[in-house]
C-alpha positions as CSV (number, residue, x, y, z in Angstrom):
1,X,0.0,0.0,0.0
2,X,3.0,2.4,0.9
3,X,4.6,1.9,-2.1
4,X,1.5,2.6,-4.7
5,X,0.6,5.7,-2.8
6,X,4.2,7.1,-3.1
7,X,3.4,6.0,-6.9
8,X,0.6,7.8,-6.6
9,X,2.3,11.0,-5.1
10,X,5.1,11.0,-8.3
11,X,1.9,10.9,-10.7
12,X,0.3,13.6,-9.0
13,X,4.3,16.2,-8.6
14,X,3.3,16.2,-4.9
15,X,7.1,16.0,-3.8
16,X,7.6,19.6,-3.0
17,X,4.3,19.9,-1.4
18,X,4.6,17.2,1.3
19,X,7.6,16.4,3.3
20,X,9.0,12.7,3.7
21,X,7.5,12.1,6.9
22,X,4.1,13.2,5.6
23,X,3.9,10.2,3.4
24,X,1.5,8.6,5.5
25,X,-1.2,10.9,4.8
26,X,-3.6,10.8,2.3
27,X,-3.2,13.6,0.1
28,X,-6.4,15.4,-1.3
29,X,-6.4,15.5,-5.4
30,X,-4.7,19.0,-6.9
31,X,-8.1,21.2,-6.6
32,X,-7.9,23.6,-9.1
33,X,-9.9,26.3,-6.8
34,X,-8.0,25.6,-4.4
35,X,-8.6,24.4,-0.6
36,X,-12.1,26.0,0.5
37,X,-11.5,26.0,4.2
38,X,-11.7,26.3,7.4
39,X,-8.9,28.2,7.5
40,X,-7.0,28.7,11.4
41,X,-4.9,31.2,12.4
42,X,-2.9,31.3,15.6
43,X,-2.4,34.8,17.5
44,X,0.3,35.0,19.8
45,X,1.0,37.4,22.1
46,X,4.8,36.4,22.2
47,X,6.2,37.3,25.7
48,X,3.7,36.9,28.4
49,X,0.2,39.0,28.3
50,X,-1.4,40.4,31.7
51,X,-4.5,38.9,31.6
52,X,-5.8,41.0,34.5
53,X,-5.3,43.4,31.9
54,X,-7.9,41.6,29.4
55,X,-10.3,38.9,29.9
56,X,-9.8,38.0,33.9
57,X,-9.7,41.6,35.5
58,X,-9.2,41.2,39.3
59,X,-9.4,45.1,41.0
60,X,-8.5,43.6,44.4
61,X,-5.0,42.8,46.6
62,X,-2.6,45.7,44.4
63,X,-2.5,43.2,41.7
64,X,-3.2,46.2,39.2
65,X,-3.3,49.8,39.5
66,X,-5.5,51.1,36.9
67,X,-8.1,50.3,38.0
68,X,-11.0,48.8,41.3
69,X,-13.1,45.8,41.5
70,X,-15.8,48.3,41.0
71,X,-14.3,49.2,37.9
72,X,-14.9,46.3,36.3
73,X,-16.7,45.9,33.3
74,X,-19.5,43.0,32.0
75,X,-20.9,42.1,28.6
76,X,-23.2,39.5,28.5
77,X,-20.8,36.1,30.2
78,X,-17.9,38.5,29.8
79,X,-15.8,40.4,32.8
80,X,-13.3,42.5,31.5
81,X,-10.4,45.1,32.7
82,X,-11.5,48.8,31.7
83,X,-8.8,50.6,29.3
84,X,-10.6,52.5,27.4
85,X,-9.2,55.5,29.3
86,X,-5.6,54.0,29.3
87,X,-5.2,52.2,26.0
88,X,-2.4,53.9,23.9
89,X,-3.7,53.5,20.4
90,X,-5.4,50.2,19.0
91,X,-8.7,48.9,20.0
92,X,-9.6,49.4,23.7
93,X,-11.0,46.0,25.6
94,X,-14.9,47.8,25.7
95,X,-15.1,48.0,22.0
96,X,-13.5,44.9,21.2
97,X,-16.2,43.1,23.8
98,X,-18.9,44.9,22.3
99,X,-18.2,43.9,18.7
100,X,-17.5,39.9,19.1
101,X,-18.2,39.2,22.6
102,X,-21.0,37.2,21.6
103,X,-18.4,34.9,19.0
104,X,-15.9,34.6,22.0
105,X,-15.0,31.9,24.0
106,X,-12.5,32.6,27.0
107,X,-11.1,29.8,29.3
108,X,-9.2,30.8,32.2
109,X,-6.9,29.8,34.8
110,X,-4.9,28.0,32.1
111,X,-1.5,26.2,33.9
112,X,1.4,26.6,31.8
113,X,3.0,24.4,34.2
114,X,6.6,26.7,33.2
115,X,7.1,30.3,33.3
116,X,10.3,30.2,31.2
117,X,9.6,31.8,27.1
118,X,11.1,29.0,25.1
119,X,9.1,26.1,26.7
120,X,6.4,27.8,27.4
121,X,5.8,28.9,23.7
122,X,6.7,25.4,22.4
123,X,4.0,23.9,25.1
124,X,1.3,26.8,23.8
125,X,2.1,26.1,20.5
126,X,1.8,22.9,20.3
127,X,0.6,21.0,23.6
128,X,3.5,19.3,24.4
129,X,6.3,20.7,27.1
130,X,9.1,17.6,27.0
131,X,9.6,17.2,23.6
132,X,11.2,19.3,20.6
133,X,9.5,17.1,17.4
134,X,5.8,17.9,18.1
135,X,4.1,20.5,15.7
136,X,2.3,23.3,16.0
137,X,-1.0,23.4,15.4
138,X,-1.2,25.3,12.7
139,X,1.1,23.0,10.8
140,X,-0.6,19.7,12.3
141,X,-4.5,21.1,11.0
142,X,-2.4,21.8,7.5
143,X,-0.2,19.0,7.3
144,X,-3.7,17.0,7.6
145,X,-6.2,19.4,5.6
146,X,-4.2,20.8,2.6
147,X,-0.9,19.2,2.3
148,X,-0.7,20.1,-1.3
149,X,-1.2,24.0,-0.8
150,X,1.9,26.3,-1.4
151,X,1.4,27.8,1.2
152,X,-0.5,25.2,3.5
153,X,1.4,26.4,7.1
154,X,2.1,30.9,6.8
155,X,4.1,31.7,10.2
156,X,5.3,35.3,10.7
157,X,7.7,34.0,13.9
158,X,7.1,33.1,17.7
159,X,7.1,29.4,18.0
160,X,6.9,27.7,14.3
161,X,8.0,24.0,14.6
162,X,6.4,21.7,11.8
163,X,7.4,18.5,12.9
164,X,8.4,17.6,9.6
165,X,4.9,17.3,8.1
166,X,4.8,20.3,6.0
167,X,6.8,22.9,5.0
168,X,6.8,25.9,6.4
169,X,6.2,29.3,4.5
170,X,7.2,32.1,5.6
171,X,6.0,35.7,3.8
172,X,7.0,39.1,5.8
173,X,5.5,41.4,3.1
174,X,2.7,41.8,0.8
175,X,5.6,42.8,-1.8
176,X,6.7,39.2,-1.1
177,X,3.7,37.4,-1.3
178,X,3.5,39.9,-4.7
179,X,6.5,38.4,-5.9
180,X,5.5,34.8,-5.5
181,X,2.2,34.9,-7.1
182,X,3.7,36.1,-10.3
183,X,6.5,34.0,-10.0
184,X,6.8,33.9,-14.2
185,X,6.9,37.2,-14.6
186,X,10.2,39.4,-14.5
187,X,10.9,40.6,-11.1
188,X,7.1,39.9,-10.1
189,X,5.5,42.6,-12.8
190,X,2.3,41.2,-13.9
191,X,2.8,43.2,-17.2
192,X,6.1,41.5,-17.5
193,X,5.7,37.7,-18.5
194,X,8.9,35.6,-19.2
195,X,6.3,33.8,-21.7
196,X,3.1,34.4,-23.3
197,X,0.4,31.6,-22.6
198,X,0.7,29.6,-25.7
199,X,4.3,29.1,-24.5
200,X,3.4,28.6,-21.1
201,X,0.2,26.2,-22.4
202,X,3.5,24.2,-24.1
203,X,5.7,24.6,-21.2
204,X,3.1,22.9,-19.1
205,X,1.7,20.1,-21.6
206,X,5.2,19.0,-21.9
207,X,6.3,18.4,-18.5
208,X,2.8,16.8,-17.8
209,X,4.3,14.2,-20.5
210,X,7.4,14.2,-19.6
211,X,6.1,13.2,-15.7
212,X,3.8,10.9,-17.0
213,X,6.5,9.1,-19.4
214,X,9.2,8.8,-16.4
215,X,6.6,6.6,-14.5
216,X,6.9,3.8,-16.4
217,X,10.4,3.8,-15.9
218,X,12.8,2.9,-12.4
219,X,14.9,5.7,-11.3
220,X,16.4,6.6,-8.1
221,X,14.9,7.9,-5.2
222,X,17.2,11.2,-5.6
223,X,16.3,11.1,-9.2
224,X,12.6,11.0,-8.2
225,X,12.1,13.7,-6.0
226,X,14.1,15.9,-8.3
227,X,11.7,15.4,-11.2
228,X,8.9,15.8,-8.5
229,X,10.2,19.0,-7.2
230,X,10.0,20.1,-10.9
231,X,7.1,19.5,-11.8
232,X,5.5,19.9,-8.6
233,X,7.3,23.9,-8.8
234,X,4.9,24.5,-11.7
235,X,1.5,23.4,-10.5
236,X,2.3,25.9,-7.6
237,X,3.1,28.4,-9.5
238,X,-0.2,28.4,-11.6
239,X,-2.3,28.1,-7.6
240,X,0.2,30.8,-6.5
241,X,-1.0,33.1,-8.9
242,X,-4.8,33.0,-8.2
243,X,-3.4,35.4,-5.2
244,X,-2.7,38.0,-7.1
245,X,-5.9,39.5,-7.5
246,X,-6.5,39.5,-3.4
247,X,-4.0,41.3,-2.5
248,X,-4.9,44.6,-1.7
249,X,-3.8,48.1,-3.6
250,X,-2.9,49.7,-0.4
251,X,-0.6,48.5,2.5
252,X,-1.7,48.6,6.3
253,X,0.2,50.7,8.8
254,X,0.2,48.0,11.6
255,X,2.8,44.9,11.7
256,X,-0.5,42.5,12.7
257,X,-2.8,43.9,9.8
258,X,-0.6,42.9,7.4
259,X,0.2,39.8,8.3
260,X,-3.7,39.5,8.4
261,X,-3.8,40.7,4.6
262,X,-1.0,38.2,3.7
263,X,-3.0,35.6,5.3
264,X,-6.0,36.0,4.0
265,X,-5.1,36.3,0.2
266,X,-3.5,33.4,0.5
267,X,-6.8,31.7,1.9
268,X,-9.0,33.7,-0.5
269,X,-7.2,32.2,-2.7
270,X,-7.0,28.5,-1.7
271,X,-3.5,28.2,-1.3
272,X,-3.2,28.2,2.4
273,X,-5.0,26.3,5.1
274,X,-3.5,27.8,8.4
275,X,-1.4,30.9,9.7
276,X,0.5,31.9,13.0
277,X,0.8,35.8,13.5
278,X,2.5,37.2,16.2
279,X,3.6,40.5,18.3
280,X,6.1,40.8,20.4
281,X,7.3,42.7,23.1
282,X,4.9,41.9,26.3
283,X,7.4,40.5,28.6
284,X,6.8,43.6,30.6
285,X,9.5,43.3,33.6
286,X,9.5,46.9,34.1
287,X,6.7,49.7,33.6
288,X,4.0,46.9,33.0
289,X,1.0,48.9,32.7
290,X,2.4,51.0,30.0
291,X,3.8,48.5,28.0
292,X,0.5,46.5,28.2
293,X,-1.4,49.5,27.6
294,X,-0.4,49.5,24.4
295,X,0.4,46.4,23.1
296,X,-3.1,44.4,24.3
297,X,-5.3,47.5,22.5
298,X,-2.6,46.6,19.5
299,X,-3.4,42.8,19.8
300,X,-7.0,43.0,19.5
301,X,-7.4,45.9,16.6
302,X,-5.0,42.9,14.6
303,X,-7.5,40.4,15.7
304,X,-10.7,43.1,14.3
305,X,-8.9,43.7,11.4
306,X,-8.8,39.9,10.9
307,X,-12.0,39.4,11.3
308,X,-13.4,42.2,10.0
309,X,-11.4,41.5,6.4
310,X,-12.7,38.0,6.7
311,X,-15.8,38.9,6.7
312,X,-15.3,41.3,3.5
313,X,-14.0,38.3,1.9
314,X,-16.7,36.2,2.2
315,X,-14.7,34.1,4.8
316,X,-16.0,35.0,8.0
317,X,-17.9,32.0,8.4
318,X,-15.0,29.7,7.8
319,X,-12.1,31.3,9.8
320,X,-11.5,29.8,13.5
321,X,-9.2,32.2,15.5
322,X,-7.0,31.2,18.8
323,X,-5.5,34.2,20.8
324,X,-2.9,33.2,23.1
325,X,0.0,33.8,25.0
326,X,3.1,31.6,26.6
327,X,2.8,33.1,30.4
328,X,1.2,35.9,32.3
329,X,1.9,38.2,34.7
330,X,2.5,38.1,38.1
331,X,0.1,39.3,40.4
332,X,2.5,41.7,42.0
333,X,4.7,44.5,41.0
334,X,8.2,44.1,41.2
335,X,10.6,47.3,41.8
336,X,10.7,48.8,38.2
337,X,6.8,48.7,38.2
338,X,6.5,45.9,36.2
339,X,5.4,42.2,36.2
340,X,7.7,39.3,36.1
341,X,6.8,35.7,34.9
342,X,3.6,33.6,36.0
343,X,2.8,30.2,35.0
344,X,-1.6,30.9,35.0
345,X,-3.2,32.6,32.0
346,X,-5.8,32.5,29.5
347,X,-6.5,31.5,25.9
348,X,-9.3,33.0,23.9
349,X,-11.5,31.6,20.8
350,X,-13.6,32.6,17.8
351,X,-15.0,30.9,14.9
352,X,-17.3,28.1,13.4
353,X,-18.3,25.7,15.7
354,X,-17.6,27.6,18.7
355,X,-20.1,28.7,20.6
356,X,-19.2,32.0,22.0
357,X,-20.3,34.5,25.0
358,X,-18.7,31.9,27.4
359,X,-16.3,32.0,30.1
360,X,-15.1,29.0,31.1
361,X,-12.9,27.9,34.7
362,X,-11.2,31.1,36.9
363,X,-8.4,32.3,38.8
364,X,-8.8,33.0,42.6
365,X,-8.3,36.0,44.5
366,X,-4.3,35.4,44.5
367,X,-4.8,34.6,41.0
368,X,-3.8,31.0,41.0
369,X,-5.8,28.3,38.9
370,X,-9.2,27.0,40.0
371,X,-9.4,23.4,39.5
372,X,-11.6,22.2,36.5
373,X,-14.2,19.4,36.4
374,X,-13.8,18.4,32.8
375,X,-17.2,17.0,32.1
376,X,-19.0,19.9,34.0
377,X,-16.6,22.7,32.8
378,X,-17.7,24.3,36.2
379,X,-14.3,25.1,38.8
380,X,-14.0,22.9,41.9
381,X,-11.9,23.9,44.8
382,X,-12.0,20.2,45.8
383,X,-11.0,17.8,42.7
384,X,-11.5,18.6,38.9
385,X,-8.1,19.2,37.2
386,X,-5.7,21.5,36.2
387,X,-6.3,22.6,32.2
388,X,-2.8,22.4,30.3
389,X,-1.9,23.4,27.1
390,X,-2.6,19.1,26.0
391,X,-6.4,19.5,26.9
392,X,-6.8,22.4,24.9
393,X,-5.0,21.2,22.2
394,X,-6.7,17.8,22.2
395,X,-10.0,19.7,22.1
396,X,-8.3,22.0,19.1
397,X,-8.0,18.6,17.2
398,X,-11.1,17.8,18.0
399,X,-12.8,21.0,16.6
400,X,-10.8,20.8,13.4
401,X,-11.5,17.2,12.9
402,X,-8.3,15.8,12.9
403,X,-7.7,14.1,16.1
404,X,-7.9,10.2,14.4
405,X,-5.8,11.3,11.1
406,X,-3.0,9.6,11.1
407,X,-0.7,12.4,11.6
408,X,-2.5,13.2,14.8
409,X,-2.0,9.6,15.7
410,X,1.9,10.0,15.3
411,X,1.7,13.4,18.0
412,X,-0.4,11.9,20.8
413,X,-0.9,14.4,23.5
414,X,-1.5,11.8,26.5
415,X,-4.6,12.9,28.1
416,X,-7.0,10.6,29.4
417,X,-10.0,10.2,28.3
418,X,-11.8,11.2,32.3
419,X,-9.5,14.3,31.7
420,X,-10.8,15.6,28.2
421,X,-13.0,18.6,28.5
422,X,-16.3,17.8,27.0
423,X,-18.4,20.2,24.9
424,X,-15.8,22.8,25.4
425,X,-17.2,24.3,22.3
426,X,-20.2,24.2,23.4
């Protein structure tokens, strides 16, 4: 069986497009639309958020100074930190609750376990802490959804590990993502082809023969995947250009919004199946407030833009959105005013299939984690268990049907089955 699907994958050019180690998947047939979705995308707020800040405001014990418990704002399930008076620029938490606080979905008192970057990202990222060869998942819900897109895993940085099952593409600018979806033309001008179309029509018709032909004959494996990557190079390059026409005339100002833009041509245009933005700069050891002031009002106008463009697109309905971080805050201030590491935070959710205006499990008054009961979703000071990056990722799987494809299978995140959360999206 192994050896007529490889077969199968030479017929098809699909060595470029899916790794070695991906050869165990089943690879959908080239679409010439394109994948149709869901698409994913990943926000990370790369270096440790205040969440007391955002979506599990607390007012009490000097663990902010902004504002007081009475301070504290609702809408509909939602308790949020007020910063509509303090946010420096980008969308303040009141609007950004008013607009999609019916979509969202918010758990709380998440344990990290770690309040160090690197393993904390990796265990965020992908939902395992002792080991380097796990994916993301972003590449995971590509590897198994659209291994044969171009672009099938985007990543603009934090934590981007693929676990060799897809490649991983990375495209800073739009004048990039320009350049490769008029790959044929000189220096990326549309109005500049290296060949007309009956010569490309030619081009094309003879390497489809010349693939074909080479079939019938045995070759080496090196010999192979050359003729693969070939062939393979050119079937992307027609899907590559369908982008062209998304990408928009004029450029956004802010670093999230066009990673959003890149993103989303590339989905509007069926060549990419998930994408992992991400802002830096929150680790906040000194000054806290200021810093996250103006970089969690910056994190959620990328996440409205996002949306919003989605939804101007016509993909609205297909996009599911995580928004996370690798640590929070502490609860105190240290001498420079700011906030060092702390292991409990949050992870928020959007999307189809989600059912939003929900809050689920909560930090107490010190702002440790409140125990969980999985099948309840309702905290427990006495039994119930401690949500880790694994449960939410095995729920992640879950909601993007992949968690029995066999490249799941290969990435199993250990958690028993009395310690998955049930109907976590409601």
């Amino acid at each position: 069986m192994r050896r007529e699907f490889l077969k199968r994958c030479a017929l098809a050019g699909l060595g470029v497009a899916i790794p070695v180690r991906a050869s165990s998947a089943v690879a959908d047939d080239h679409n010439e639309d394109g994948y149709p979705g869901p698409y994913y995308v990943v926000f990370n707020a790369s270096g440790g958020w205040d969440t007391t800040y955002l979506m599990d405001p607390k007012g009490i014990n000097e663990i902010n100074r902004l504002y007081r418990e009475g301070d504290i704002v609702s809408q509909g399930a939602h308790r949020f930190a007020p910063n509509q008076q303090q946010a420096a620029g980008g969308l303040c938490n009141e609007d950004f609750y008013r607009e999609f606080g019916e979509e969202l979905l918010t758990l709380n008192g998440l344990d990290y376990s770690v309040n160090n970057h690197s393993p904390g990202a990796r265990y965020m990222a992908t939902g395992k802490l002792d080991s380097l060869a796990y994916p993301t998942f972003a590449a995971l819900v590509a590897a198994c959804h659209g291994p044969q897109c171009p672009l099938a895993y985007l990543t603009f940085g934090n934590y981007s590990a693929t676990g060799n099952v897809v490649a991983m593409s990375r495209v800073p600018y739009l004048q990039s993502l320009t350049g490769l979806a008029n790959a044929d033309h000189v220096h990326g001008n549309p109005q500049a082809a290296y060949h007309d179309d009956f010569a490309l029509d030619r081009i094309e018709a003879t390497l489809r023969e010349s693939h074909e032909s080479l079939g019938n004959y045995p070759r080496l494996p090196r010999s192979i995947r050359g003729e693969n990557m070939l062939y393979a190079a050119q079937l992307n390059s027609n899907a590559l250009r369908r982008v062209s026409e998304h990408i928009p005339k004029s450029v956004p100002k802010e670093r999230l919004s066009q990673q959003a833009e890149i993103a989303l041509a590339s989905f509007k245009a069926g060549v990419c199946v998930a994408a992992n933005l991400t802002i830096g700069q929150f680790d906040s050891h000194a000054n806290n407030d200021v810093d996250q002031m103006k970089l969690i009002p910056e994190l959620l106008a990328g996440v409205a833009y996002m949306v919003r463009r989605a939804g101007e697109l016509g993909l609205r309905e297909r996009l599911v959105v995580v928004i996370q971080s690798e640590m929070g805050r502490t609860p105190n201030y240290n001498q420079g005013n700011g906030k060092d590491h702390w292991s409990i935070g949050s992870v928020m959710f959007l999307g189809p299939g989600i059912h939003g205006d929900r809050v689920i499990g909560a930090t107490d008054e010190q702002q440790f984690a409140l125990p969980l009961d999985p099948h309840t979703l309702t905290t427990r000071k006495d039994g119930g268990i401690r949500v880790r990056p694994e449960h939410i990722h095995e729920s992640l799987r879950a909601l993007a049907g992949i968690a029995d494809h066999p490249l799941s299978q290969q990435f199993p995140l250990g958690v028993k089955n009395e310690e998955k959360l049930r109907n976590l999206w409601g």
